[in-house]
C-alpha positions as CSV (number, residue, x, y, z in Angstrom):
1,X,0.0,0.0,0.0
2,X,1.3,3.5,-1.3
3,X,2.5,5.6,2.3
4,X,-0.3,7.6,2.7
5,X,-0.2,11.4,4.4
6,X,-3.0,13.2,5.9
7,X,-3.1,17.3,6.6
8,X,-5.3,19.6,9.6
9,X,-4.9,23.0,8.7
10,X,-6.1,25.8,11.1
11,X,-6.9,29.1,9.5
12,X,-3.7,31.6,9.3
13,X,-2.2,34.6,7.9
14,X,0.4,34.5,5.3
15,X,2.8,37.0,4.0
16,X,3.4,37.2,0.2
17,X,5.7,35.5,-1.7
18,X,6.6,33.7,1.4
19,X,6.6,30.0,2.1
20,X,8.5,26.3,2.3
21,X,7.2,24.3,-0.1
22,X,7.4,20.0,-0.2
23,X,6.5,19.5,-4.1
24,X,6.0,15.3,-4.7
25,X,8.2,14.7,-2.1
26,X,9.5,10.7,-1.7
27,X,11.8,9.4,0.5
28,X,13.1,6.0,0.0
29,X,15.6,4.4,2.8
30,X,17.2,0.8,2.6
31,X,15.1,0.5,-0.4
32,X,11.8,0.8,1.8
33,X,9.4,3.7,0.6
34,X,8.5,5.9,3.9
35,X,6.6,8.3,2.1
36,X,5.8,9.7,-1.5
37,X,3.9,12.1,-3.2
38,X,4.3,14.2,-0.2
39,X,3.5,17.9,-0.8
40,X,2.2,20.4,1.8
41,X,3.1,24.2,2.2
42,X,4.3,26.0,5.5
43,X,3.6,29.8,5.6
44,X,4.7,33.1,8.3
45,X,2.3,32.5,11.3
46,X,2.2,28.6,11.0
47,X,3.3,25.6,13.5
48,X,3.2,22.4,11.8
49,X,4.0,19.0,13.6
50,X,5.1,15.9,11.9
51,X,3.0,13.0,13.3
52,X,3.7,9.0,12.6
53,X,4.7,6.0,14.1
54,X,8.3,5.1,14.6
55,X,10.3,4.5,11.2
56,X,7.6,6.5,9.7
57,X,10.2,8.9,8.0
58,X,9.8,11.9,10.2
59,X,13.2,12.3,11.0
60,X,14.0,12.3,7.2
61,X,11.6,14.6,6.2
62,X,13.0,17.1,8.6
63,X,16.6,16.6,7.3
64,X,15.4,16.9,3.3
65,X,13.7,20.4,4.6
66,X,17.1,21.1,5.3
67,X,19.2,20.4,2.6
68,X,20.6,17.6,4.9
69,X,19.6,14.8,2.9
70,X,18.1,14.4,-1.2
71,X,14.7,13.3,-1.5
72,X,14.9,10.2,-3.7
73,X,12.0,12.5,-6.0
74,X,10.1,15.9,-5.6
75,X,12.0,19.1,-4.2
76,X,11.7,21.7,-1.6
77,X,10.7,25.0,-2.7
78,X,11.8,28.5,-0.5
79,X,9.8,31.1,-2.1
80,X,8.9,29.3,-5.3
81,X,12.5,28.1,-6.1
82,X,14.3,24.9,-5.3
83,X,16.6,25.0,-2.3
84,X,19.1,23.7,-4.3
85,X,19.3,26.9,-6.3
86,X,19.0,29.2,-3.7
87,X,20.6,27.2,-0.9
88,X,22.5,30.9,0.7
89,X,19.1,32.7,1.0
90,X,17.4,30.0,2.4
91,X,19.8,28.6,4.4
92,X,20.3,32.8,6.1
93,X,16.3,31.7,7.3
94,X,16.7,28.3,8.6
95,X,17.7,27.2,12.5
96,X,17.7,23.2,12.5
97,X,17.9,21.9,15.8
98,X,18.0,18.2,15.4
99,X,17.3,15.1,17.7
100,X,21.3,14.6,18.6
101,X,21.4,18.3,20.1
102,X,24.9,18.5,18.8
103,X,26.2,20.8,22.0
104,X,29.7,19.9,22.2
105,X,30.4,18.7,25.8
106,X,34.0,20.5,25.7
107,X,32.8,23.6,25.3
108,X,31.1,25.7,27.4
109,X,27.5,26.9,26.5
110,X,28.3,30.5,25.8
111,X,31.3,29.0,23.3
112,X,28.8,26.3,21.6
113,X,26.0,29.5,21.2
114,X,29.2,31.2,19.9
115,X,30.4,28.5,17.4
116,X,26.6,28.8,16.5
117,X,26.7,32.6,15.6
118,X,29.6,32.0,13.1
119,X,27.9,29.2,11.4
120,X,24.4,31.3,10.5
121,X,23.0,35.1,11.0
122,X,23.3,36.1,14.5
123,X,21.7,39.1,14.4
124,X,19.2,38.1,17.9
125,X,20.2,38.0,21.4
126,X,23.3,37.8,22.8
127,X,24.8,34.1,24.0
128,X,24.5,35.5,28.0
129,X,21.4,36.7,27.3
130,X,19.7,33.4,25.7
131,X,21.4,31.2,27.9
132,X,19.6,33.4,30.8
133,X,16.4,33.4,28.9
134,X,16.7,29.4,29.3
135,X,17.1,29.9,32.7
136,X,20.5,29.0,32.5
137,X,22.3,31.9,34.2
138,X,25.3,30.3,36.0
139,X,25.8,28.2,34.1
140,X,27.8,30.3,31.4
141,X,31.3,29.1,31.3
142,X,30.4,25.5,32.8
143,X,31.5,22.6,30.3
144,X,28.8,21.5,28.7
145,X,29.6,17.8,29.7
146,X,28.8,18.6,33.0
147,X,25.3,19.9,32.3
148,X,22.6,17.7,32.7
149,X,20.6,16.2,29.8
150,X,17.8,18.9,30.1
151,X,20.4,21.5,30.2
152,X,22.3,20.8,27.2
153,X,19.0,20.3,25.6
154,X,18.0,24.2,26.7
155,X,21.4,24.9,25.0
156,X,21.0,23.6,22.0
157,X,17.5,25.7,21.8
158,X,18.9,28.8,22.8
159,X,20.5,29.0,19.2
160,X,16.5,29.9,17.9
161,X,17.2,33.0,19.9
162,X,20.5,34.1,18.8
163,X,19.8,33.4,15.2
164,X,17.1,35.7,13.2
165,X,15.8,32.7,11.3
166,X,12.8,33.0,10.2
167,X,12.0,29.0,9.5
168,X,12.5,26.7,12.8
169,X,13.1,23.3,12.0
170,X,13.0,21.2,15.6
171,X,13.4,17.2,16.2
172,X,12.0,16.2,19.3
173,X,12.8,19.8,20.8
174,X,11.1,18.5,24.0
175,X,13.4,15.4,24.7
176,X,14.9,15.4,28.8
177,X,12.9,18.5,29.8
178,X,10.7,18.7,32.4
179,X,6.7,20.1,32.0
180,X,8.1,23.4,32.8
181,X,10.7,23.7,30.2
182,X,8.2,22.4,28.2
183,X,5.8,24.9,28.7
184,X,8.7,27.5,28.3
185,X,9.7,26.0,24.9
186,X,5.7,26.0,23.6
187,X,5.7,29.7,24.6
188,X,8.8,30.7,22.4
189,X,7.1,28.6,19.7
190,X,3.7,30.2,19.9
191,X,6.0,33.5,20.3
192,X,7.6,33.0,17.0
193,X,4.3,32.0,15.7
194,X,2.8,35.1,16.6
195,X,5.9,37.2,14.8
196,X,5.5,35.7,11.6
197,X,7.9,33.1,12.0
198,X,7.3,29.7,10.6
199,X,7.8,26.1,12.7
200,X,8.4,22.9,11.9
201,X,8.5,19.8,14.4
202,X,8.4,16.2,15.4
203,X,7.4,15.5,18.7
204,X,6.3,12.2,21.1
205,X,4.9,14.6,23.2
206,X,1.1,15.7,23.1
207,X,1.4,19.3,22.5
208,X,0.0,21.6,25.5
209,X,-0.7,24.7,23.3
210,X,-4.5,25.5,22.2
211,X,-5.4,22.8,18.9
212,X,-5.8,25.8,16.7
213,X,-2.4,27.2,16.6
214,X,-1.1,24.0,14.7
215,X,-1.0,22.0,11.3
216,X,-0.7,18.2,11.3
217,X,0.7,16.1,8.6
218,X,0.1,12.4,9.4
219,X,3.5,10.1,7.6
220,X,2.2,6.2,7.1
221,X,-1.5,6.5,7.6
């Protein structure tokens, strides 16, 4: 049976010319079709989740919207064009924070926010100043691998506020926090939401925020 994918859309706002685009997307792995025909369109104002069982190809949706990985047919589309051919604009939009939070455990938080700045725009808060927002002040100039699992995790998330990146891209952002960093997290989404920004997410987690504010897409129904 053909992968089949299912869509909720709530009513939003969009901004012209905007968007991130999945045209006939199909993503094959050890030569096992998780999805096809995929398409769907993200807009300013919009939080869509990623829903499916495990193996489902969530994770590998997230890294074509990337660039990470090819889709084995279709493309991704940043304002009308492929990513491919207009992978420095896009790219200047997008903050991926993936499963693997990728915080290097020899470095201290402020230095990993840092290493983050160089890699993208960093035209948002300062590193003290995210790190403080994630209730993290103290913590600094700590190596990372003595932070707890939570903690890095908080890290790794604080580079959505130190980048201006319009398109949030987010793996399990909820993995080894507790219900109030949780909660904290939902309110920077619904915050970016409410700016215009655009989210995209897998979670095992039942969101907490009101139904309305989110778009489902459904992978191996």
């Amino acid at each position: 049976m053909q992968p089949a994918v299912q869509v909720q859309s709530p009513d939003t706002g969009t901004a012209a010319g905007v968007s991130l685009q999945a045209v006939d997307l199909e993503c094959v792995r050890d030569d096992r079709v998780l999805f096809r025909g995929l398409n769907f369109t993200l807009e300013p104002g919009q939080i869509l989740q990623v829903q499916g069982r495990n193996g489902s190809g969530k994770t590998s949706l997230l890294r074509i919207l990337c660039g990470l990985s090819p889709p084995a047919q279709g493309e991704v589309r940043w304002c009308g064009e492929d990513i491919q051919s207009s992978r420095p604009e896009y790219f200047a939009e997008l903050a991926y924070v993936g499963h693997a939070h990728g915080v290097k455990g020899e470095l201290t938080p402020v230095e990993n926010l840092n290493l983050a700045r160089g890699l993208g725009r960093a035209s948002g808060m300062e590193p003290v100043e995210a790190l403080e927002h994630l209730g993290l002040a103290g913590y600094e100039d700590v190596p990372s691998r003595f932070l707890s699992a939570g903690q890095r995790r908080r890290v790794a998330l604080a580079r959505l506020l130190i980048l201006q990146a319009r398109v949030w891209v987010l793996d399990e952002p909820f993995t080894a926090l507790d219900v109030h960093g949780v909660d904290f997290i939902e309110s920077m989404l619904l915050g970016h939401k409410n700016r215009g920004g655009m989210v995209m997410l897998t979670t095992h987690q039942p969101l907490r925020m009101d139904e309305s504010h989110v778009t489902r897409i459904l992978l191996g129904a």
